[in-house]
N, C-alpha and C positions, 0 to 999 in steps of 0.2 A: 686379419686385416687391421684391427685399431691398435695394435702390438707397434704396427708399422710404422702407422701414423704418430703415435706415440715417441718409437725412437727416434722419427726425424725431426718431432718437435724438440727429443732432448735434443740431439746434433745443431739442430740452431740454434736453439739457448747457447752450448757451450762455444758455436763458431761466433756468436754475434756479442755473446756476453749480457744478452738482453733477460731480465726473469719477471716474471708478473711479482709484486711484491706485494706479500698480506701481511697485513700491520700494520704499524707508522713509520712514517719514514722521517725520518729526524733530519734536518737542514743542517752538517755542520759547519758550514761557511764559514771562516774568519770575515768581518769585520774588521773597514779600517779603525773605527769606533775603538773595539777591543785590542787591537796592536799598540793604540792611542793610551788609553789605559795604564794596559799591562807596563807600557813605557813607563808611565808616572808612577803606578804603582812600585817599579823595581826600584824606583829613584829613589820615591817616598819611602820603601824601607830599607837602603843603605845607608840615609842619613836616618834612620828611628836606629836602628843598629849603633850607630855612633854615637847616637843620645844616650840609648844604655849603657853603652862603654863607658860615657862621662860620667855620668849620674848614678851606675850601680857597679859596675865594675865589669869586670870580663865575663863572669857567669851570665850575668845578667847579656851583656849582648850575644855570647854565643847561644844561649838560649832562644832568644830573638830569631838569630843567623839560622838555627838549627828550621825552625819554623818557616821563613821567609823561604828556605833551599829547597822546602817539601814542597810547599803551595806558585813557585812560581817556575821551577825547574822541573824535567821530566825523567829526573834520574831511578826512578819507580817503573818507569816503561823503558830502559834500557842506558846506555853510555850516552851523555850529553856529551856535544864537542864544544868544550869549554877551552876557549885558549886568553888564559885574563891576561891584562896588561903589564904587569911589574912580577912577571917570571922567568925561570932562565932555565933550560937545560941541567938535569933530566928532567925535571919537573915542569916543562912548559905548559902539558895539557893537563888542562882536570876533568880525563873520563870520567872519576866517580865523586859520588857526595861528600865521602870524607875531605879527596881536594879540593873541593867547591867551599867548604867551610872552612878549610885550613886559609885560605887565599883572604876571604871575608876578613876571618876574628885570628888570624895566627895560632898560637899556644899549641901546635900538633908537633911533637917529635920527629915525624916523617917528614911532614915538611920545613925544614928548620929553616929556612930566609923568608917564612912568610912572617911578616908582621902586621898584617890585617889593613889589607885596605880600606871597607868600613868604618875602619877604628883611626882616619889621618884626620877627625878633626872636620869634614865635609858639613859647610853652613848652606850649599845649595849644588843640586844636581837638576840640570834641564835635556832633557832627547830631544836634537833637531834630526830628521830625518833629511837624506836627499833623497830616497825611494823608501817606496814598499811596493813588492810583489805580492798577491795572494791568488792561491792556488789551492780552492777546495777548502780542507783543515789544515791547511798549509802556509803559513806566510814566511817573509824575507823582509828585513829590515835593513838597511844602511845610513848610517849618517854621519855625527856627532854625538858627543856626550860631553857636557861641559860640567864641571866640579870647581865648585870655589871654596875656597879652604878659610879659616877663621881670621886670615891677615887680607883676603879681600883678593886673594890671588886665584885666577882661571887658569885651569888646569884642561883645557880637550884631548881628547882621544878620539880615534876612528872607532868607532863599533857596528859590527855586523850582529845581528840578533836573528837566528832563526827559531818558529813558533809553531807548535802544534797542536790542536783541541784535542784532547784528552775525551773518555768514549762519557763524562760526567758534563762533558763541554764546557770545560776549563784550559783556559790557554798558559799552555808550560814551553818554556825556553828550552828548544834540543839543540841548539848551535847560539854562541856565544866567543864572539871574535873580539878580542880590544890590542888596539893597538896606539903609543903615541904618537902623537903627528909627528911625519920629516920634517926635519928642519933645513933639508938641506941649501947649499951655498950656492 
């Protein structure tokens, strides 16, 4: 008889998806706080990237760039969809880390028309948002990205930013969309 009872307690766990849970249960919510952040923080190290480029050289910022792509990317848990903005067929996506740094600091044989975005010289980068979605350890960003260059010229772009908490609950970028504005007539 308790056999019984037993299996139709497992069949409703499995129909209902419902389980009694021992241990702690860890909250991994995004925060719009951490979307907020993570935004500054990407900003904050495209232009320290650039700083190194001026001040030590290429090693010096793809060193940087190498660090920056571990801690803020999620390419450790699988293909980010990286589509950056100043690339062209075949090369438009960068599933993996290598093109994620090649697109940053340039100097990768593979990708021979990268010459480092990073590296144009960026005296300010600010993320305006016109949404965020967040869903669980999930979030969706869209807005703007504006970049001003050392002669005082704004440069935006559309960027879509999708985010994920990592199981250390660290928020890493798995979708990454830029595009320049139309300009059309």
């Amino acid at each position: 008889m308790k056999l019984k009872y037993l299996l139709a307690a497992a069949v409703l766990t499995v129909c209902t998806g419902h389980v009694a849970a021992q241990g702690v249960v860890v909250n991994q919510t995004v925060s719009e706080q951490e979307i907020l952040a993570a935004q500054q923080g990407w900003c904050t190290a495209l232009l320290d990237i650039g700083a190194a480029y001026q001040q030590d050289g290429h090693t010096a910022a793809q060193s940087l760039a190498d660090a920056v792509i571990d801690a803020a990317y999620a390419y450790q848990m699988g293909a980010v969809l990286f589509k950056p903005t100043l690339t062209v067929n075949p090369q438009t996506f960068r599933t993996t880390r290598e093109g994620a740094l090649s697109y940053f600091v340039g100097g990768n044989e593979s990708f021979p028309k990268d010459t480092g975005f990073a590296l144009k010289g960026w005296t300010e980068c600010v993320a305006e948002n016109a949404a965020i979605f967040i869903a669980g350890n999930t979030a969706t960003t869209m807005g703007k990205v504006h970049f001003t260059d050392s002669d005082g010229k704004v440069t935006s772009v559309d960027k879509t930013w999708g985010y994920v908490m990592d199981d250390t609950g660290a928020l890493r970028i798995m979708l990454h969309h830029s595009s320049l504005e139309y300009q059309g007539g």
